[in-house]
C-alpha positions in Angstrom: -10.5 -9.1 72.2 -10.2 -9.8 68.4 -10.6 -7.4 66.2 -13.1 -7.7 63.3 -11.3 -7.7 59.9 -12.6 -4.9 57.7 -13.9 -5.9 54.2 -12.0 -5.3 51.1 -12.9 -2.6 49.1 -14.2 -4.2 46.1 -11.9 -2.3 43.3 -14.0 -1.0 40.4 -13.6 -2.9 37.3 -12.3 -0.4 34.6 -14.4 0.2 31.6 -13.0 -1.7 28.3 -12.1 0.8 25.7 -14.7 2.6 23.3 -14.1 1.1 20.0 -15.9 3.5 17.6 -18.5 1.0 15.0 -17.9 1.0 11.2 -19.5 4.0 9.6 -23.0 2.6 7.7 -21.8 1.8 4.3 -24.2 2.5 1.0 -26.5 -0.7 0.3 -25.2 -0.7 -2.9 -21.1 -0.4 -1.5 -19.3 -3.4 -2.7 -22.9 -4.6 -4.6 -22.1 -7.1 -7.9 -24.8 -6.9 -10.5 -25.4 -8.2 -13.6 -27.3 -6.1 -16.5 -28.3 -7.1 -20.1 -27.3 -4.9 -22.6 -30.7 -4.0 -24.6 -30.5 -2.6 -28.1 -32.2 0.9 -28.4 -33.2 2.1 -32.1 -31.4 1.2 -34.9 -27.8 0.3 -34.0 -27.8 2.1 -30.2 -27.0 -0.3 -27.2 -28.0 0.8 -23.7 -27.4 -0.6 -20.3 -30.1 0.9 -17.2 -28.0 2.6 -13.9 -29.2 1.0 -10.9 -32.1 2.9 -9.4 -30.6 3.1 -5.8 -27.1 4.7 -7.1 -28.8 6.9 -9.2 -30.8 8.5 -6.3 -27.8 8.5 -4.3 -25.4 10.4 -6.3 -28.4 12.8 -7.6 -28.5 12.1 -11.2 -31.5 13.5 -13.3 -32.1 12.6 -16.8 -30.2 14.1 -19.1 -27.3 14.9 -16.7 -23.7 13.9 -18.4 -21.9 11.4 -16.7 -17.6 10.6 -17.7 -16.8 6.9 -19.2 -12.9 6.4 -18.7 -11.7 3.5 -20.2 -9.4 0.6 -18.5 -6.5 -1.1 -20.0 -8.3 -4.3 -19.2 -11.3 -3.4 -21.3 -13.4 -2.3 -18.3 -15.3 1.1 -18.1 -15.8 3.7 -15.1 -18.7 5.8 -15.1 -18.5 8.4 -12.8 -20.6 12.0 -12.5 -17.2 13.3 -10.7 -14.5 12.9 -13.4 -16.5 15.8 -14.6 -15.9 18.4 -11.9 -13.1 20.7 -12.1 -10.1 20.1 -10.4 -10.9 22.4 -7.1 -7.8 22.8 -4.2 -9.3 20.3 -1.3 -8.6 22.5 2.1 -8.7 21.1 5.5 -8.0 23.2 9.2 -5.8 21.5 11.8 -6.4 22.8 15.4 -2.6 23.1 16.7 -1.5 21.1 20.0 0.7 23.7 21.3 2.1 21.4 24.1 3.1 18.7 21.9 3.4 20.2 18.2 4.7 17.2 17.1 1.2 15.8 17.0 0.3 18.5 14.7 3.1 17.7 12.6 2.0 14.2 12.2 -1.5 15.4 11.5 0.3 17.9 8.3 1.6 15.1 7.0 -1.6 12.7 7.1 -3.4 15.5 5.6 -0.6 16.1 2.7 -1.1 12.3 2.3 -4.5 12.1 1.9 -4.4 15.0 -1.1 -5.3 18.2 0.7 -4.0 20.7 -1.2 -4.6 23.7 1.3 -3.3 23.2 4.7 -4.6 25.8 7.7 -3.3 25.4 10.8 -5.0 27.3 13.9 -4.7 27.9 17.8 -6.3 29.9 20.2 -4.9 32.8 21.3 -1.2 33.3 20.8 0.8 31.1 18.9 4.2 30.9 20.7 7.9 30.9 18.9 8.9 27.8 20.0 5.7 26.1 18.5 5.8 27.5 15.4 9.5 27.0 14.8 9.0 23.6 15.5 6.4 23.7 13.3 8.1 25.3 10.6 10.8 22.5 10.9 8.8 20.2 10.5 7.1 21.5 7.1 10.6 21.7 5.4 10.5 17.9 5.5 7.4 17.4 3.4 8.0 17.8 -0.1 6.2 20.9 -1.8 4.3 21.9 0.8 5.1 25.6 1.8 3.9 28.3 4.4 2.0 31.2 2.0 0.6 32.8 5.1 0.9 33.5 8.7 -0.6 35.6 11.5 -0.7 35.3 15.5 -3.1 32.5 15.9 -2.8 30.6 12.5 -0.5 29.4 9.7 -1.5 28.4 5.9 0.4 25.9 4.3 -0.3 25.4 0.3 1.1 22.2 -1.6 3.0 24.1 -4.8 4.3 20.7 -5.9 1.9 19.2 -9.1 2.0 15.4 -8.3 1.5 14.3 -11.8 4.3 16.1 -13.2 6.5 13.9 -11.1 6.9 10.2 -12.4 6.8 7.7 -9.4 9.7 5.9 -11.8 11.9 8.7 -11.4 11.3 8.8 -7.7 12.1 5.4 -6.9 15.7 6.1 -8.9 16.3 8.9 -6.8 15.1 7.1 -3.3 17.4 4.2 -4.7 20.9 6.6 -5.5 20.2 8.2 -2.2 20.1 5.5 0.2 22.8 3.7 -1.9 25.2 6.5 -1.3 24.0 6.9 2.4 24.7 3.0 3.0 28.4 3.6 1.7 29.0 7.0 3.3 27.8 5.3 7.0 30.5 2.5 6.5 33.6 5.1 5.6 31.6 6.5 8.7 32.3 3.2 10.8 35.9 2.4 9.0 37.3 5.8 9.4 35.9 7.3 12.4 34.8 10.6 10.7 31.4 11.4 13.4 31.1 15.1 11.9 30.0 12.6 8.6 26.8 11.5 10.7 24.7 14.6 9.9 25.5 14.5 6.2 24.0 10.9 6.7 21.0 11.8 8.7 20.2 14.8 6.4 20.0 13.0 3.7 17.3 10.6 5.3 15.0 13.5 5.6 15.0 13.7 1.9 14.2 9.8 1.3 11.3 10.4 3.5 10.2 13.3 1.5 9.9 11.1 -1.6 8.5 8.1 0.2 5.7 10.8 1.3 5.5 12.0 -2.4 5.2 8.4 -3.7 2.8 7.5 -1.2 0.2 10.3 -2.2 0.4 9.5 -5.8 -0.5 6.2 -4.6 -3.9 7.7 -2.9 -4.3 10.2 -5.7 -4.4 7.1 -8.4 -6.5 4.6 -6.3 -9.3 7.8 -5.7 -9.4 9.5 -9.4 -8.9 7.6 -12.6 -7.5 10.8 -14.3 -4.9 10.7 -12.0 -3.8 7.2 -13.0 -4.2 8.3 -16.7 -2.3 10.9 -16.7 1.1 8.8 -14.8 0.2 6.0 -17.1 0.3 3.6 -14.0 -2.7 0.9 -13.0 -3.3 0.8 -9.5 -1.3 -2.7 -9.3 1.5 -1.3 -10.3 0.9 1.8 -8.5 0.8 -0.4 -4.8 4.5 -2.4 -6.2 5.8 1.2 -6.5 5.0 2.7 -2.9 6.3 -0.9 -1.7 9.5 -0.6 -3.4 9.3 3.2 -2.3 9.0 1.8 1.6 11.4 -0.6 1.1 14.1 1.9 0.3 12.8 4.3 3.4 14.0 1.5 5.5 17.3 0.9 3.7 17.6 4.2 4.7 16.9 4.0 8.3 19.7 1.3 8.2 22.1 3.4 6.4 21.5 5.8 9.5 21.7 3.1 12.5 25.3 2.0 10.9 26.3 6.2 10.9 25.4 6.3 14.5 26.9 3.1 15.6 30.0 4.6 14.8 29.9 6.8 18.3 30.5 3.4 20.0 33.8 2.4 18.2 36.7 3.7 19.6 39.9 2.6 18.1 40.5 1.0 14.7 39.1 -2.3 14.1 41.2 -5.3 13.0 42.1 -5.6 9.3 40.1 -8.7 9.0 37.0 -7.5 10.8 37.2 -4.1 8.8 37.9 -6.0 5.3 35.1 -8.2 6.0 32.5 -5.5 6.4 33.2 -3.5 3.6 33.2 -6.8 1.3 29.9 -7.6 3.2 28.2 -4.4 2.8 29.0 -4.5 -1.1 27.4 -7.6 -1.7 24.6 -6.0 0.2 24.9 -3.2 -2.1 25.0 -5.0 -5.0 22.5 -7.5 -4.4 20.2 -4.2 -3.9 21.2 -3.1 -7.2 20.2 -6.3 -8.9 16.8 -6.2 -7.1 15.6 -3.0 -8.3 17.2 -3.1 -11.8 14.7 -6.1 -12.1 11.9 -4.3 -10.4 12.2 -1.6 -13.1 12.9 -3.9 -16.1 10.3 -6.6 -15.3 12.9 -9.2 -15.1 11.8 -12.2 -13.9 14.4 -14.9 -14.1 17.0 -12.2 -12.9 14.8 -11.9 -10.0 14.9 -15.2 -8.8 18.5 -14.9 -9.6 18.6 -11.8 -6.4 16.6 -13.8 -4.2 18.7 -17.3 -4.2 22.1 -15.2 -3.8 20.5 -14.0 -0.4 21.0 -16.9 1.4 24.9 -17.3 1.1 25.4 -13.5 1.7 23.7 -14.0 4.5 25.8 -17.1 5.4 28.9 -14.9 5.4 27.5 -12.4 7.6 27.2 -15.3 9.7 30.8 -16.0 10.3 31.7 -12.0 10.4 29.4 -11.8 13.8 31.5 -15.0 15.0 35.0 -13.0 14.1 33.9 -10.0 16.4 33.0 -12.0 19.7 36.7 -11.8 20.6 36.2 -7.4 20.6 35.0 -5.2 23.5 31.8 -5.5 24.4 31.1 -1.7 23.5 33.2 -2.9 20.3 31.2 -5.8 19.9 27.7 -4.3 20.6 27.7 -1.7 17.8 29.2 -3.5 15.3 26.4 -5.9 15.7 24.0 -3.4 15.2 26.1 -2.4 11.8 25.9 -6.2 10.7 22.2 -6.1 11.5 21.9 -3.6 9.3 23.8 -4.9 6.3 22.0 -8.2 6.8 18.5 -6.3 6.1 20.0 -4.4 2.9 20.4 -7.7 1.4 17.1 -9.0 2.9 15.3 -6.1 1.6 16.9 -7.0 -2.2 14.9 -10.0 -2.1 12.1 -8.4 -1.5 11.9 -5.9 -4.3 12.8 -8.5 -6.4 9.4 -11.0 -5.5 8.1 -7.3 -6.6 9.4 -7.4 -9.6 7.9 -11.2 -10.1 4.6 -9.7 -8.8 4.9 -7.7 -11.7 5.6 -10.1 -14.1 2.6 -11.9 -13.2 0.4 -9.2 -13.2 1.6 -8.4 -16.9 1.5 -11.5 -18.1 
């Protein structure tokens, strides 16, 4: 007797994901018009708002309005240059089984210009959470805890943005990860693993300022004053934080060649070892170069940094032939250190096509 098959349960077919639509924008958002200038009394000249903007910002006759002049010739007129500088404050619910989240959520908060952080739970906030917490906080620059209780932490940014130049950031972002790069080789040359921390501290520090440099950028692009007050357009604003990311990275590099050092067990041969300190200060220097014509606006130096790149490049070429002979654990991590080299010099190329972005732009 045959037995009748059973039909396949037809599997259900799984809902795509909800992509959430684009918020209605203003009709006027993004809107170019054209207006004629119209002479009004004797020598006046008057231009009309358009209707539409007018009702949506709530302007009534007579209300002042700020004019802020651009370096191009160009004027913003704006009813909130006019309002006082207030703290902006925001509340984070805390993820007490994964604070890290929370963490991540402080720092987009700190980036997006909330002075006034408060961070809640329900119920008891455990030690473990808020220690972690509390670690995490140290690494954002000027942001410190003015209050806590049981269920909630306050977190106020004591730092004043515009008093910092984004210039002198970007030298200290540059010395730091400079000094990082040649403290991971002595790392890798001499075996010295107790120097890893110093390395990996110090990388806390360049993100700090990356962070820093990255909410002056949103500070300048959302309130002219801002801008004024670091004397910086927004063009140059945007090269800055790129420069400023490009170093974060140089950094992160300087870090992989500080761990890589666990792996190498034994002194490398003289060539090998000669080859990588001459490699990683052409890397260095090449870096030096870049930004030194970032900062000065040099553009035919900057073409200069970006041709060298391809015979430094070349060389580090023949150093990852000279180590295929090593152990593989050998052999492995000091791939991972020429990697890393290779990128410094990469990443010197690109601040200096920021530095003829620049040059362009202030032509």
């Amino acid at each position: 007797m045959t037995q009748r098959k059973r039909p396949r349960r037809k599997e259900p077919t799984p809902e795509p994901p909800h992509v959430p639509e684009e918020p209605e924008r203003p009709a006027w958002s993004g809107r170019l018009e054209t207006r004629r200038v119209q002479r009004s009394g004797r020598g006046s000249t008057v231009i009309s708002l358009p209707k539409d903007w007018v009702d949506r910002i709530g302007i009534k006759p007579g209300d002042p309005v700020a004019l802020q002049y651009q370096e191009d010739g160009s004027v913003i007129v704006s009813p909130k240059l006019l309002e006082s500088a207030t703290r902006l404050k925001t509340v984070i619910e805390i993820d007490g089984r994964m604070p890290d989240r929370t963490i991540r959520r402080v720092i987009a908060a700190y980036l997006e210009g909330y002075s006034q952080i408060e961070l809640r739970t329900r119920g008891q906030l455990g030690a473990e959470v808020r220690q972690t917490i509390h670690e995490g906080i140290r690494k954002i620059l000027g942001l410190e805890v003015v209050d806590e209780g049981s269920d909630r932490i306050v977190l106020l940014d004591l730092a004043s943005p515009s008093e910092f130049p984004m210039a002198r950031g970007l030298w200290r972002m540059h010395r730091l990860t400079r000094a990082m790069q040649v403290d991971a080789m002595e790392v890798v040359l001499a075996g010295s693993p107790e120097r890893v921390e110093a390395v990996l501290k110090r990388d806390d520090e360049v993100d700090r300022l990356y962070w820093l440099i990255f909410k002056q950028h949103h500070l300048i692009l959302r309130d002219p004053r801002f801008a004024a007050k670091l004397e910086l357009t927004p063009q140059r604003s945007l090269g800055n934080l790129l420069a400023a990311r490009i170093f974060e990275r140089v950094a992160d590099h300087a870090c992989t060649i500080a761990k890589s050092a666990n792996d190498l067990r034994g002194a490398l041969p003289q060539g090998i070892a000669s080859g990588m300190v001459e490699a990683n200060g052409q890397a260095l220097q090449l870096l030096d170069r870049g930004f030194a014509c970032f900062m000065g606006n040099d553009l035919p130096s900057a073409h200069e940094v970006i041709e060298a790149v391809r015979p430094f490049e070349s060389r580090l070429s023949e150093l990852r032939e000279s180590i295929a002979g090593l152990k593989a654990r050998q052999a492995v991590a000091l791939a991972y250190v020429l990697e890393s080299i290779e990128r410094t010099g990469a990443y010197s190329a690109d601040i200096a096509e920021l530095a003829i972005n620049n040059c362009v732009g202030t032509a």
